[in-house]
C-alpha positions in Angstrom: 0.0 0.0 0.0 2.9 2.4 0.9 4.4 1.9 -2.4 1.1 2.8 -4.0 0.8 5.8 -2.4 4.6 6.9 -2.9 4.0 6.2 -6.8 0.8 8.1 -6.7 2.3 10.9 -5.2 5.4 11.3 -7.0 2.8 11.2 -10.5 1.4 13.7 -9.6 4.1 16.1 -9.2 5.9 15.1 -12.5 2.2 16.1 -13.9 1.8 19.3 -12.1 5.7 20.4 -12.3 5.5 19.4 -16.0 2.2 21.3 -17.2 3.6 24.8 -17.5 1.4 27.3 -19.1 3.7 28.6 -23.3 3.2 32.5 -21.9 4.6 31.7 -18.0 8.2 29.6 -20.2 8.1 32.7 -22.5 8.0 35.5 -19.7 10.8 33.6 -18.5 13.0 33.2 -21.0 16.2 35.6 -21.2 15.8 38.2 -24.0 18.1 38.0 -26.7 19.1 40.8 -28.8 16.8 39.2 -31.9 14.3 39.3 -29.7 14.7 42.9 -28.7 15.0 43.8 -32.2 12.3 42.1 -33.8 9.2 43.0 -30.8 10.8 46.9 -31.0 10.7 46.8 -34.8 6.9 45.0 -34.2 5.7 47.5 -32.2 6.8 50.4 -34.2 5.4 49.1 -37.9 2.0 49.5 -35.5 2.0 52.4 -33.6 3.8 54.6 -36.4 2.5 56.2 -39.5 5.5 54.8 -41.9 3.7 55.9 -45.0 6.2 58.7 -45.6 9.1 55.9 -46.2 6.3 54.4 -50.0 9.0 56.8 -51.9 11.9 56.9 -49.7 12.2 53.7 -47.2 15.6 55.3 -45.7 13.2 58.1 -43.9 12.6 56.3 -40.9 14.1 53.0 -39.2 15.0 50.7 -36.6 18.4 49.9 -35.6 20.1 48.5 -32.2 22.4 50.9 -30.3 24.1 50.1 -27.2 24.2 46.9 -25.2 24.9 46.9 -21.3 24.7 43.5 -18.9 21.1 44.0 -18.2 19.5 46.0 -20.9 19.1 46.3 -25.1 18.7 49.9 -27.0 16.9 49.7 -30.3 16.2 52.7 -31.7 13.5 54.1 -34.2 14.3 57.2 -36.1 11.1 59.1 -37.6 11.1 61.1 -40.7 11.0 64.1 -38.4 14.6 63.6 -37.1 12.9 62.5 -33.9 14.7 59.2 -31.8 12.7 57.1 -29.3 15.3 54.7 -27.7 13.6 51.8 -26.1 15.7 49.9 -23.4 14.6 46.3 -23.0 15.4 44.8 -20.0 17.5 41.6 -20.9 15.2 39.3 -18.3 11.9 40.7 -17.8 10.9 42.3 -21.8 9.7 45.1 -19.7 11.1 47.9 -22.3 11.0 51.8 -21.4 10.7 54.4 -24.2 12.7 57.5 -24.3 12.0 60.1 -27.6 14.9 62.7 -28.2 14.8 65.6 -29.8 19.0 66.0 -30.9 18.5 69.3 -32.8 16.9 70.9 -29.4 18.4 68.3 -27.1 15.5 67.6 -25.4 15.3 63.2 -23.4 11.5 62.8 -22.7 10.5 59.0 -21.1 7.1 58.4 -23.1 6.3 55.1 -21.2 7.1 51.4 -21.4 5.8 48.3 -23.3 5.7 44.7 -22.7 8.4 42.8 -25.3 6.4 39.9 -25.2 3.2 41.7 -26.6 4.8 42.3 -29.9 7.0 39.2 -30.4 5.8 37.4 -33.3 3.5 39.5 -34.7 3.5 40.6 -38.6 3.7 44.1 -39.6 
């Protein structure tokens, strides 16, 4: 009987330790610098107008800056000279915007975005 209840026991946590939900492994995962790209790049196509780049695609982008031990910067550049720097944090995806304004020299935080949201979606 003890033997029975031992086996039982240890079946059901391989069941319960195994069942993990796809979003709780993906919020864990460590971001890589693909990943930062592609849900920045994502999440720009959708928020921004980019029909000024029809005639000229150079007019705007999205590009990777600096890399520290914890975070990623991709950049965006708009049309209007303006740069919003996102900083995605390497093991959360919690990413903060900041928009610059070089020619007046003006840092602004706008707010922050979830990484995962915008992984894998299609412009």
């Amino acid at each position: 009987m003890k033997n029975i209840v031992t086996t039982f026991v240890l079946m059901a946590l391989l069941f319960c330790s195994c069942h993990k939900n796809k979003t709780d492994v993906n919020q864990h995962a460590e971001i890589t610098a693909e990943m930062a790209y592609e849900g920045v790049n994502n999440y720009c196509h959708s928020e921004y107008d980019w029909s000024a780049t029809e005639d000229n695609p150079v007019m705007m982008s999205v590009i990777m800056g600096d890399e520290t031990e914890t975070e990623y910067q991709v950049i965006f550049r708009s049309y209007t000279g303006a740069l919003v720097s996102f900083y995605v944090d390497k093991a959360s995806g919690k990413t903060r915007m900041v928009e610059s304004v070089p020619t007046l020299n003006i840092d602004t935080v706008t707010g922050n975005i979830n990484l995962f949201d915008y992984l894998g979606k299609t412009n």
